[in-house]
N, C-alpha and C positions, 0 to 999 in steps of 0.2 A: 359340535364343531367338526368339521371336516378334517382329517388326518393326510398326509400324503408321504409317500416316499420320499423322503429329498434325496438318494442317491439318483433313485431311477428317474424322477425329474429333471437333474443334471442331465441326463442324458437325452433327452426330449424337450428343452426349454430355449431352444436357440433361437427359433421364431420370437417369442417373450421377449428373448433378450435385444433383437434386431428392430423389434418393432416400439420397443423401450429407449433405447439410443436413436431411434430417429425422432422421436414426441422430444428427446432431452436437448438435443442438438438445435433445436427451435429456440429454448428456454436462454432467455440472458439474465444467469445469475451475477450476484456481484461477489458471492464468497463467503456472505455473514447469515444466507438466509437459515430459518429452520424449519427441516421440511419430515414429515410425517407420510410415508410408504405404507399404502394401507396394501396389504396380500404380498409381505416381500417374499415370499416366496425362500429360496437358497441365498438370499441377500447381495443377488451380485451386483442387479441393479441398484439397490439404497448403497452400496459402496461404491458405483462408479459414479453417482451422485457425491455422497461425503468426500471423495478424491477431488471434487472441484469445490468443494466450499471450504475452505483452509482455516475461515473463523466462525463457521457454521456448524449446525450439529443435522444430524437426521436418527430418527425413529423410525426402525422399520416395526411394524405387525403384520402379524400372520395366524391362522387361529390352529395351524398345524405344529405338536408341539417338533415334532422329529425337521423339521423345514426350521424352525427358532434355533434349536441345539446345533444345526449344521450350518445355519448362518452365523451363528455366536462365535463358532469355533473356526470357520474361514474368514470371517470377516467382522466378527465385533470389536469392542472396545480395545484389545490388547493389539490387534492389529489396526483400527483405526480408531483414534481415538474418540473423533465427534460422531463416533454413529455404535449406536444401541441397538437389541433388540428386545422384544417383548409379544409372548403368545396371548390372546387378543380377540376377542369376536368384533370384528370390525363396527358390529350394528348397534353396541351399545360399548363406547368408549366414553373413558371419565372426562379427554380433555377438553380445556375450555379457553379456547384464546393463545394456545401455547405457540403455534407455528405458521410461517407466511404463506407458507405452500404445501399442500397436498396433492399425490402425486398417486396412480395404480394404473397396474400396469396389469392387465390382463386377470382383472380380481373381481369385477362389480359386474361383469355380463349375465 
């Protein structure tokens, strides 16, 4: 699995981020979906997701653990409660039927 920086990513991810909120801006949720971020990366996009679904949940994964412990910790469950994370090789995930949308943002190229 690939490891990454998550400080030094903060600091080089703004493109990601710009290019993420205009794909989200398109999307007309109603609030309740559950959506699954594959490569969340610093978690900032699966939290500006969770901030608009107020009875929804979102999971992010990422298969970096250092990028997981620094999304947990800016943005997991104690600060939002409907969004998780969890470290992850995207290629082989258990889930089956769990979520309405799937969502990557700069992960699958």
């Amino acid at each position: 699995m690939t490891e990454w920086n998550a400080a030094e990513y903060a600091t080089v991810s703004e493109l990601q981020r710009a290019m993420a909120a205009e794909a989200l801006s398109l999307l007309n949720l109603k609030g309740t979906e559950r959506v699954l971020d594959l490569g969340c990366g610093n978690g900032k996009v699966a939290a500006e997701i969770a901030a608009r679904l107020p009875e929804g949940t979102v999971v992010g994964i990422d298969a970096s653990a250092d990028m997981i412990a620094s999304a947990s910790d800016h943005f997991g469950s104690t600060v939002l409660c409907n969004l998780r994370f969890e470290r992850a090789d995207i290629r082989c995930l258990a889930f089956r039927e769990e979520f309405d949308l799937v969502v990557s943002f700069n992960a699958l190229h």
